[in-house]
C-alpha positions as CSV (number, residue, x, y, z in Angstrom):
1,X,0.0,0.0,0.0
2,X,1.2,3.5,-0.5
3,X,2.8,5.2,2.3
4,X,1.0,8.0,2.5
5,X,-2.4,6.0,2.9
6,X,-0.9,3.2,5.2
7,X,0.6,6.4,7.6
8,X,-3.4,7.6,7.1
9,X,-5.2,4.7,8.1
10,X,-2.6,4.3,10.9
11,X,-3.4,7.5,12.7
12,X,-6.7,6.7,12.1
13,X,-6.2,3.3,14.2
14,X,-4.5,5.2,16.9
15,X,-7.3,8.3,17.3
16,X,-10.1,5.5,17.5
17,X,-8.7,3.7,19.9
18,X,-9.0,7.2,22.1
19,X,-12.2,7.9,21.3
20,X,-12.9,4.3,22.1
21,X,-11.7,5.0,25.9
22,X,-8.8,2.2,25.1
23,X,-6.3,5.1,26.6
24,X,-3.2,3.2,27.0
25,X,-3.9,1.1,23.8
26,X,-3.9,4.7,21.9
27,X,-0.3,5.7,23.9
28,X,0.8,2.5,22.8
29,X,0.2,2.2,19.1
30,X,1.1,7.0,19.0
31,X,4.2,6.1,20.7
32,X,5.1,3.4,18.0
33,X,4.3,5.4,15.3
34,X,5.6,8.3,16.4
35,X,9.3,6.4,16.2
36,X,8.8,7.1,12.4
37,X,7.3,10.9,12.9
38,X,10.4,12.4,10.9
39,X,10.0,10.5,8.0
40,X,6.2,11.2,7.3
41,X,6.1,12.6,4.3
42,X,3.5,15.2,5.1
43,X,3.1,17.8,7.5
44,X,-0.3,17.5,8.1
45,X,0.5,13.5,9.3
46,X,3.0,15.3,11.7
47,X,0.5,17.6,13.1
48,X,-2.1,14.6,13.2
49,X,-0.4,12.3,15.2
50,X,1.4,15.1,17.9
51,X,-2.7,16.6,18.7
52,X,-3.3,13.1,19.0
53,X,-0.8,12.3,21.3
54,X,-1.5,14.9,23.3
55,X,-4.9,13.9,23.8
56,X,-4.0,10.8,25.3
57,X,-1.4,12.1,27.2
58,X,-3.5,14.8,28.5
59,X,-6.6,12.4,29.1
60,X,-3.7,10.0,30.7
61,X,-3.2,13.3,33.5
62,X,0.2,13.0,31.7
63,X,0.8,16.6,31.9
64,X,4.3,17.1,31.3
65,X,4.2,14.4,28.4
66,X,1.4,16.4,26.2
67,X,3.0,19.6,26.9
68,X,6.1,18.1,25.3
69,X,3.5,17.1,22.0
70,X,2.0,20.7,22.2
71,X,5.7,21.9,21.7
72,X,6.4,19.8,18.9
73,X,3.2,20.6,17.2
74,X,4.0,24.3,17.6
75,X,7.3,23.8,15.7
76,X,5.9,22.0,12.9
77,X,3.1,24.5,12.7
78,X,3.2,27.2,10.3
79,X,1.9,30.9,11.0
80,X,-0.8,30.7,8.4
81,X,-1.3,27.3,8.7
82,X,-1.8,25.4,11.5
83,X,-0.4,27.4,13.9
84,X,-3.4,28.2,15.4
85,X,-4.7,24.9,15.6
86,X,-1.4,24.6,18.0
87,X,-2.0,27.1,20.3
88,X,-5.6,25.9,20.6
89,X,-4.2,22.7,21.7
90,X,-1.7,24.3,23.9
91,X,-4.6,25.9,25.5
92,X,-6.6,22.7,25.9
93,X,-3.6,21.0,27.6
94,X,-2.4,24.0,30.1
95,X,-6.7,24.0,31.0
96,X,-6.7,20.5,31.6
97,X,-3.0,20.3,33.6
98,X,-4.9,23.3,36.1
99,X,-2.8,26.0,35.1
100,X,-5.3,28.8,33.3
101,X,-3.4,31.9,33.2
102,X,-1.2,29.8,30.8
103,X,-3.8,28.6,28.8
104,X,-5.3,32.1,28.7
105,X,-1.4,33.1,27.6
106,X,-2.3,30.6,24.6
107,X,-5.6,31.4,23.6
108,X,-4.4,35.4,23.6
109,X,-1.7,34.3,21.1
110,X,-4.2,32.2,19.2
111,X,-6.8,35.3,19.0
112,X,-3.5,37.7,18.1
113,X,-3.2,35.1,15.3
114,X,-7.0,35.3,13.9
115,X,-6.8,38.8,13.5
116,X,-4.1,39.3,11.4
117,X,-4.3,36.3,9.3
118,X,-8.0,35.1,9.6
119,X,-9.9,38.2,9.9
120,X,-13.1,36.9,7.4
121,X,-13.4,33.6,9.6
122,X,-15.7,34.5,12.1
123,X,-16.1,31.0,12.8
124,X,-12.4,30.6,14.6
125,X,-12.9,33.4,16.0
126,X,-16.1,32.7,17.5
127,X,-14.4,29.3,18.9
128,X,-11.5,31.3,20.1
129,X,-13.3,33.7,22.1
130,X,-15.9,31.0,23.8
131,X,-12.6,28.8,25.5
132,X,-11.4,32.4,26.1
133,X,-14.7,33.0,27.8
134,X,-14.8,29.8,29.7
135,X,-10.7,30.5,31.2
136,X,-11.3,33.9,32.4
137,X,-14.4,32.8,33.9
138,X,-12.0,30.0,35.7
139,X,-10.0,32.7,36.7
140,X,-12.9,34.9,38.5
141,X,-12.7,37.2,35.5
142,X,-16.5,37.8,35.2
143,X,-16.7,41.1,33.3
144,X,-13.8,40.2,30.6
145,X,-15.7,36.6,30.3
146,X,-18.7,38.6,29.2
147,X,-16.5,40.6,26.5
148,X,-15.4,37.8,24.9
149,X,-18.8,36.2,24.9
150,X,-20.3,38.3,23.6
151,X,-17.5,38.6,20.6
152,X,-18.4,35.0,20.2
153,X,-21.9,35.5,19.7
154,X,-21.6,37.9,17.4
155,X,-19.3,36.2,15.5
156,X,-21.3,33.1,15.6
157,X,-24.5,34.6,13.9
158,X,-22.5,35.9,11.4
159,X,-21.3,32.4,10.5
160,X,-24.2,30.4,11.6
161,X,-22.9,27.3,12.7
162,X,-25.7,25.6,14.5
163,X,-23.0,22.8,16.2
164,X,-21.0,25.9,17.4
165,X,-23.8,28.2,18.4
166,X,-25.8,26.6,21.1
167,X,-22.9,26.1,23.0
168,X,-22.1,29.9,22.6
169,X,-25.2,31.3,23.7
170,X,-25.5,29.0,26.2
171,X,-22.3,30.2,27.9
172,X,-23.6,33.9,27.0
173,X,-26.4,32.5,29.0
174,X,-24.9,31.4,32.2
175,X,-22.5,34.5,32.2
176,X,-25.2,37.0,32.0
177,X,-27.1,35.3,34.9
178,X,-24.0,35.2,36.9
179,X,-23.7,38.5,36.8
180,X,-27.9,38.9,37.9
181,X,-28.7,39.9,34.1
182,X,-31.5,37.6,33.6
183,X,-33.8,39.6,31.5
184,X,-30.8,39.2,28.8
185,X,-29.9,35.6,30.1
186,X,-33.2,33.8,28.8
187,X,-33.2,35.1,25.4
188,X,-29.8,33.8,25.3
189,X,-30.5,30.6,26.4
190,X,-34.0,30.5,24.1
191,X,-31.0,31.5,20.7
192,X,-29.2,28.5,22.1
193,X,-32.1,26.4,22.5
194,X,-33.0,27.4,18.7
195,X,-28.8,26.7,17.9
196,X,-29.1,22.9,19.4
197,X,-32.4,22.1,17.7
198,X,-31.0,23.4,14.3
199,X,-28.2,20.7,15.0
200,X,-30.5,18.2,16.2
201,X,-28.5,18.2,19.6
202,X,-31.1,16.7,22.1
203,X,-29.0,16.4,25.0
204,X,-27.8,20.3,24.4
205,X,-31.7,21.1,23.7
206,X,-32.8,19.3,27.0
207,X,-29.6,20.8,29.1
208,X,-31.0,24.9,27.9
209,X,-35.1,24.0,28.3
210,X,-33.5,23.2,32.3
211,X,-32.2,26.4,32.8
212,X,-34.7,28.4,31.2
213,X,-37.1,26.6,34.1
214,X,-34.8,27.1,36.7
215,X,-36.0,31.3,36.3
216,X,-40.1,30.1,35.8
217,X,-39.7,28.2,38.8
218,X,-38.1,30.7,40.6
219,X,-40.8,33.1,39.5
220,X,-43.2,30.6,41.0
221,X,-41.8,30.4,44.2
């Protein structure tokens, strides 16, 4: 078989196995193929295999060991392509290992990133901005949270991705509420209800009709 499609259906093998839940099956069979990771013959099988790895490692509460992936994949990364995709990543990891002023560190980068090179993708930037959101919030950062929430939405409806959107205005939701703005916070929760059932997201659906009742019921009482 050619190289390039064994390599493929390789990763492939590897990635299922982690979304499979067979953790240190998926460790196994990245580490093996990552003996070979400087003779891939394309990038994008480089890039593949390290956010992979760094997954697992991550998922594994190997912390150290995906940070050491995230590296890699920044170096292989390229500023128009990919490299954002990295610092996402590097984010994910730092958020996951506890330490969120670093992964706010990333996410900054990666938003520094959109603007120069992806400014008529409001989709990224949308993404960008809800993990942003969700950090600062981590970080007791109520007000900025909001800012970049709200960035997200807007962004979001200019794109309309239905997958990407409910989660969105259901952040936009919470953070509004948490801040005692619910008059705003159950529209937004109603444009995320509408997001989920445009994506045919039940369990997204079900999760926003709950909190819209939690303020009926409060109403009752």
């Amino acid at each position: 078989m050619n190289p390039i499609k064994q390599t493929n259906l390789d990763l492939d093998e590897a990635f299922g196995l982690y979304e499979k839940g067979c953790l240190d099956a998926a460790e196994k069979r990245y580490e093996e193929l990552s003996r070979n990771l400087r003779f891939y013959h394309r990038r994008a099988q480089r890039m593949n295999l390290l956010m992979g790895m760094s997954y697992v490692k991550s998922a594994l509460k190997k912390h150290d060991e995906a940070r050491v992936c995230c590296e890699q994949l920044l170096q292989h990364s390229r500023l128009r392509k990919g490299m954002y995709i990295a610092l996402h990543q590097s984010a994910t990891v730092e958020g996951e290992a506890g330490d969120q002023r670093k992964a706010l560190e990333f996410l900054n980068r990666e938003m520094e990133l959109l603007e120069k090179y992806y400014k008529k993708d409001p989709q990224k930037h949308a993404i960008c901005q809800y993990e942003r959101a969700g950090v600062l919030l981590l970080l007791g950062r109520k007000q900025d949270a909001l800012y970049a929430v709200t960035d997200a939405a807007r962004r979001v409806d200019q794109c309309r991705d239905e997958n990407v959107g409910g989660h969105i205005y259901r952040r936009f939701g919470e953070i509004q509420r948490m801040l005692g703005d619910e008059g705003n916070a159950v529209p937004s929760f109603k444009k995320a209800l509408d997001y989920f059932e445009e994506a045919e997201d039940s369990d997204g659906a079900k999760e926003v009709k709950m909190l819209i009742k939690e303020k009926q019921a409060a109403r009752v009482e």
